[in-house]
C-alpha positions in Angstrom: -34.7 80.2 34.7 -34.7 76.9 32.7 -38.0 75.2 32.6 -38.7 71.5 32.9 -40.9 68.9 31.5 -42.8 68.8 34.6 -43.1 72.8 34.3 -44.6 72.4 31.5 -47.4 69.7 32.4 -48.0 72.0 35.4 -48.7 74.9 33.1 -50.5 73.0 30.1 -53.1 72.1 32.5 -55.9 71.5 29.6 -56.4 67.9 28.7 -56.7 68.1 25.3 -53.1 69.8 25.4 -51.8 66.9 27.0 -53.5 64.9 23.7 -51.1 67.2 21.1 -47.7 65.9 21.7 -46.7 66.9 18.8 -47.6 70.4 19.1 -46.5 70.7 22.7 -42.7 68.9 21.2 -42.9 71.8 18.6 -43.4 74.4 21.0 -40.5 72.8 23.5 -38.1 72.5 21.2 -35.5 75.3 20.3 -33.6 75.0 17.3 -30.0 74.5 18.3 -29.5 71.7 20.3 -30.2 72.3 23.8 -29.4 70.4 27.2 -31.9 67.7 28.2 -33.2 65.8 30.8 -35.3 62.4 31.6 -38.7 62.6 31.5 -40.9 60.0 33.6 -41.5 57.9 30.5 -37.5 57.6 30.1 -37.5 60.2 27.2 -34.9 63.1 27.0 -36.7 66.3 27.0 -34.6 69.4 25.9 -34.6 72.9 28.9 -36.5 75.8 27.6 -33.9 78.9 27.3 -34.9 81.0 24.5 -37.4 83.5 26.0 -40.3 83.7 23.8 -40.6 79.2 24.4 -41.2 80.3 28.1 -43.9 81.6 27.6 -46.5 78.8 27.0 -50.3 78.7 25.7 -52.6 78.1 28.8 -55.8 77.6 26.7 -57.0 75.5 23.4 -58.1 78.6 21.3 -54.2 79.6 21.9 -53.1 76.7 20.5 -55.6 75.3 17.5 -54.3 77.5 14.7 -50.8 76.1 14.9 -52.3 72.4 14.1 -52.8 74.0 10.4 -48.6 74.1 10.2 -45.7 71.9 9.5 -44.5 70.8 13.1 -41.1 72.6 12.0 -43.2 76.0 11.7 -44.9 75.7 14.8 -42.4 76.6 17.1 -41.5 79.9 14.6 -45.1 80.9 14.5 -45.6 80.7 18.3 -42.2 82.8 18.7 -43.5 85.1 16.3 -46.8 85.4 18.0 -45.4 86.0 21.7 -43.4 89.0 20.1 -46.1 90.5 18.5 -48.0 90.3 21.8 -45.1 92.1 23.6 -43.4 89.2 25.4 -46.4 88.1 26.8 -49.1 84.7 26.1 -50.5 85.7 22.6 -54.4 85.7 22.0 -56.0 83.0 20.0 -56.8 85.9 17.2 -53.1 86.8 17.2 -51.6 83.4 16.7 -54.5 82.9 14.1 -53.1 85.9 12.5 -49.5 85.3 12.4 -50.5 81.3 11.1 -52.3 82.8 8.6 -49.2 85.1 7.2 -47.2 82.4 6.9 -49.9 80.6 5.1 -49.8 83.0 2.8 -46.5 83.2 1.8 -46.1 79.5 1.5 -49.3 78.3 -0.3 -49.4 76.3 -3.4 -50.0 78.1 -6.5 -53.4 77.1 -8.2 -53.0 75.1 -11.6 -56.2 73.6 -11.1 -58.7 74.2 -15.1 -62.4 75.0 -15.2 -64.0 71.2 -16.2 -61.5 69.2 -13.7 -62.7 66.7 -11.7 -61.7 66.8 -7.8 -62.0 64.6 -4.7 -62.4 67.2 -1.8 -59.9 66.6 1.3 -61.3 67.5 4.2 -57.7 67.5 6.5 -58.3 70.0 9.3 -61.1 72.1 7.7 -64.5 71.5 9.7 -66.4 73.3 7.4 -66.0 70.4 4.6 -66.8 68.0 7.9 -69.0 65.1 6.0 -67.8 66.2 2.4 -64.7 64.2 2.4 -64.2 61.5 -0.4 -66.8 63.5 -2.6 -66.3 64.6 -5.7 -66.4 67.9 -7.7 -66.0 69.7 -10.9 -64.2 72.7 -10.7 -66.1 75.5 -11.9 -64.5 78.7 -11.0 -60.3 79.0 -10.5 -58.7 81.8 -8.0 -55.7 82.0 -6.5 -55.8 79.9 -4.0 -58.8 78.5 -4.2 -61.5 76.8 -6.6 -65.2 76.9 -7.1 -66.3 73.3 -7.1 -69.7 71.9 -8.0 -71.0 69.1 -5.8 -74.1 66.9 -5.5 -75.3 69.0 -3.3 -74.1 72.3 -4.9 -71.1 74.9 -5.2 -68.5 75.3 -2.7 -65.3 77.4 -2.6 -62.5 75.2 -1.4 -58.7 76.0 -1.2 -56.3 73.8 -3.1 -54.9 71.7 -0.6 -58.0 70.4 0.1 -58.5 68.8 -3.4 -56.9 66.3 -5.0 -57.7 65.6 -9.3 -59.2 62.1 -10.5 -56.8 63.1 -13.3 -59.9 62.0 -15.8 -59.3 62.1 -19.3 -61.3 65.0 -21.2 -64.0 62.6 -22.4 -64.2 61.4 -18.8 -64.2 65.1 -17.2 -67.8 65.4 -19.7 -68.9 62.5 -18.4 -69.2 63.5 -14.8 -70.5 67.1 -15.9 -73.3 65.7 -17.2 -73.3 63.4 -14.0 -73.0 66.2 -12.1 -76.0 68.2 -13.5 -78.6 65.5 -13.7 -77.4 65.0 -9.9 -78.2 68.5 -9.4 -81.3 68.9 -11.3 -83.0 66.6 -9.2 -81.6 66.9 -5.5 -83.7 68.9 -3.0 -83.1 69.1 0.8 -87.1 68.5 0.9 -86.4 64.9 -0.5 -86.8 61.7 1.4 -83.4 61.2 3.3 -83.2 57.7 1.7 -83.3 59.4 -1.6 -80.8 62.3 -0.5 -78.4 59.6 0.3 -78.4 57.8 -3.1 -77.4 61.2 -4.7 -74.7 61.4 -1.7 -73.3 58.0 -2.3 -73.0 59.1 -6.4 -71.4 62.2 -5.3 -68.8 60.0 -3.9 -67.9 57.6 -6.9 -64.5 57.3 -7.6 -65.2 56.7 -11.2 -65.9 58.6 -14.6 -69.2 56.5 -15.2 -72.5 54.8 -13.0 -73.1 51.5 -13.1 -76.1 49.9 -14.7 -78.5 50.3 -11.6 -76.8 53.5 -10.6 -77.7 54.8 -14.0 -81.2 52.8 -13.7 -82.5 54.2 -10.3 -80.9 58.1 -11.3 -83.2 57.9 -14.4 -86.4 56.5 -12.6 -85.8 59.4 -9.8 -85.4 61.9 -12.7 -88.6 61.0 -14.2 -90.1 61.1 -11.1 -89.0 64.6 -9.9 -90.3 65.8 -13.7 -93.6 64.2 -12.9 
């Protein structure tokens, strides 16, 4: 039985699936072309028929780890997911799974260098939440990853959530040594008014600080010493 748009409203009852056209289009849309009808808003909307796009997500956690894919991917991961659930709605932890695996086999290979500098991305990583726009020199290199060093200290971020300054050598050097009086003197028992003067330097998008920036780093330094 085919299913219509208005199927799928019924059975996407979660507001904040209503708010992911994109995702919900991914999920609705088969690969050949399929027939369509008119939705309410005067858009053609193509008929489910391939078994595994009946079957539709009825909560969020079903549904977030797909937002980490191309909207072209989507609909294979969910297909993939229903089968390895048996035909039936996949778990949030089974979708996460089968996201992840294709992840894998498509990630970027690292050609980030110990010494670079970095401006961290924060995309659709919450755990960078309030980091994005900073910068960072790249300390450690894995596969997939980097070890960055940050005002505030080391973090291991995957390599689509950076992006290099492209600095120079001599400029790279330059924010190292930015980098460690920054870290020498920042302490989560400092004044927040001081904490965020070393976050705003962590977040210059150039190799050098200006004449007060360099001015009020030094009197902070020789304060922390004293």
């Amino acid at each position: 039985m085919d299913l219509y748009w208005s199927d799928i409203c019924d059975r996407l009852w979660l507001k904040h699936l209503y708010r992911r056209p994109r995702l919900i289009s991914a999920l609705v849309t088969t690969a050949p072309p399929q027939p369509t009808i008119a939705t309410s808003g005067g858009n053609a909307c193509p008929l489910l028929t391939t078994n595994c796009l009946q079957i539709l997500p009825t909560n969020e956690r079903q549904v977030r780890p797909l937002v980490a894919l191309e909207p072209e991917v989507q609909r294979t991961a969910w297909q993939q997911a229903v089968q390895v659930a048996g035909g039936k709605v996949p778990t949030g932890r089974i979708v996460k799974d089968v996201v992840q695996r294709i992840m894998e086999r498509t990630k970027v290979p690292n050609t980030y260098q110990i010494g670079e500098v970095c401006q961290i991305l924060v995309k659709d990583n919450p755990e960078l939440r309030g980091k994005g726009g900073c910068w960072g020199i790249v300390s450690a290199v894995n596969e997939f990853s980097c070890t960055v060093r940050m005002w505030d200290g080391e973090y291991t971020i995957g390599v689509k959530h950076l992006k290099s300054f492209n600095y120079l050598p001599q400029e790279c050097q330059q924010m190292q040594v930015i980098c460690d009086r920054i870290n020498r003197v920042y302490s989560g028992e400092l004044e927040e008014s001081v904490q965020k003067f070393l976050e705003m330097l962590g977040k210059v998008n150039r190799a050098y600080l200006t004449a007060l920036e360099e001015k009020l780093l030094s009197v902070l330094e020789s304060e922390i010493k004293d």
